[in-house]
C-alpha positions as CSV (number, residue, x, y, z in Angstrom):
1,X,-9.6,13.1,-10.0
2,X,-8.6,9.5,-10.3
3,X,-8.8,7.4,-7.0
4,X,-6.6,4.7,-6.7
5,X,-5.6,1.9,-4.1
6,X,-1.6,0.5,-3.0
7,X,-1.0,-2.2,-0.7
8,X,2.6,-2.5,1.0
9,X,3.8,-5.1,2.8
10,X,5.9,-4.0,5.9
11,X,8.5,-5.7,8.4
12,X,8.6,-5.2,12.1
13,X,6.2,-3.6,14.4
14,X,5.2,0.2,13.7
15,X,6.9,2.2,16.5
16,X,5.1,5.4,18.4
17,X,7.0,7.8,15.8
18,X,5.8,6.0,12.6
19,X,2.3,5.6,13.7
20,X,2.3,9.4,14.5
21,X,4.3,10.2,11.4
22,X,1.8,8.6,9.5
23,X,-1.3,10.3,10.6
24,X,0.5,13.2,9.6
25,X,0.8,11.3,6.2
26,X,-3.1,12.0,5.9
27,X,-2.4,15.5,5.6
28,X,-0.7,15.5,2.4
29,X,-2.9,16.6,-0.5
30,X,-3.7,13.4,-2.5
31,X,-3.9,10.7,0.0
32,X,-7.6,10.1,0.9
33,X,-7.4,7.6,2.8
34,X,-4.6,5.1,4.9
35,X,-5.4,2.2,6.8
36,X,-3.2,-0.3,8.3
37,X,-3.7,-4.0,8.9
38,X,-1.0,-5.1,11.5
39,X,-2.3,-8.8,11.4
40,X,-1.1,-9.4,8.1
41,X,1.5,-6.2,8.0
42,X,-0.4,-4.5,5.2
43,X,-0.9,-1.0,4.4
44,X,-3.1,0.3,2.5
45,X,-2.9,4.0,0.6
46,X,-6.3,5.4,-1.5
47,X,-4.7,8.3,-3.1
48,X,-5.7,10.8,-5.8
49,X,-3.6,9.8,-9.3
50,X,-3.4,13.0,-10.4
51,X,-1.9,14.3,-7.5
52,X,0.5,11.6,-6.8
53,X,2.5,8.2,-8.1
54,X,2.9,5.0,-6.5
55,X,6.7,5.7,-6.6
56,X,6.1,9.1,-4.5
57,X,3.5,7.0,-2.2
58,X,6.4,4.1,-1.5
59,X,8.8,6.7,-0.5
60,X,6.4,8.9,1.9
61,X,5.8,5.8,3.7
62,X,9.1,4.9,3.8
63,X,10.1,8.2,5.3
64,X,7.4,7.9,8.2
65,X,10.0,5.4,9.7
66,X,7.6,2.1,8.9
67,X,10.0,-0.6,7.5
68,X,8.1,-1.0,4.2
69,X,9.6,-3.5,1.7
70,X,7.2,-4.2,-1.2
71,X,4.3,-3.4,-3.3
72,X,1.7,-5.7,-3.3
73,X,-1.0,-6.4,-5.5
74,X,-4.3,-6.1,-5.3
75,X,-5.4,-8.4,-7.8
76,X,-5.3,-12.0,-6.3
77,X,-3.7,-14.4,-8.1
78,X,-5.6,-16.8,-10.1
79,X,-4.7,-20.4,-10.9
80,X,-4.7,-21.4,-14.7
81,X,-7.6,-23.7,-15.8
82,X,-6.6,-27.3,-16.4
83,X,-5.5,-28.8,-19.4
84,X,-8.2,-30.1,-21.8
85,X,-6.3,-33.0,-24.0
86,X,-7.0,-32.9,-27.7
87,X,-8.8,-35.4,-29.2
């Protein structure tokens, strides 16, 4: 088994059918675990690799109605070190 973490950024607000569609989402075999931040319209998916792709993952969620329009990552950007000048 090989866990992993994806974090999608959604639009809108979820409605009563995608909230409900998505605790059905738990029920598929593979997905351990969803959580959704509606402060900064994040969702996050821990799901078994073996089981499941990203891909697959974006499209479930997709399906449950929630207006979800990009992968994010989960790796924060980090800003290059500065420029030592040569000697």
């Amino acid at each position: 088994m090989t866990q992993l973490e994806a974090l999608y950024r959604y639009e809108g607000h979820p409605t009563e059918f995608a909230m409900s569609a998505l605790g059905n989402l738990r029920e598929v075999y593979g997905i351990r675990r969803i959580k959704l931040d509606e402060e900064w319209k994040t969702i996050r998916v821990e799901y078994d690799a073996t089981r499941l792709a990203a891909p697959t993952i974006f499209q479930m969620l997709r399906q449950t109605g929630l207006a979800v329009v990009e992968q994010l990552s989960l790796i924060p950007l980090q800003e290059a070190a500065p420029a030592v000048p040569a000697k």
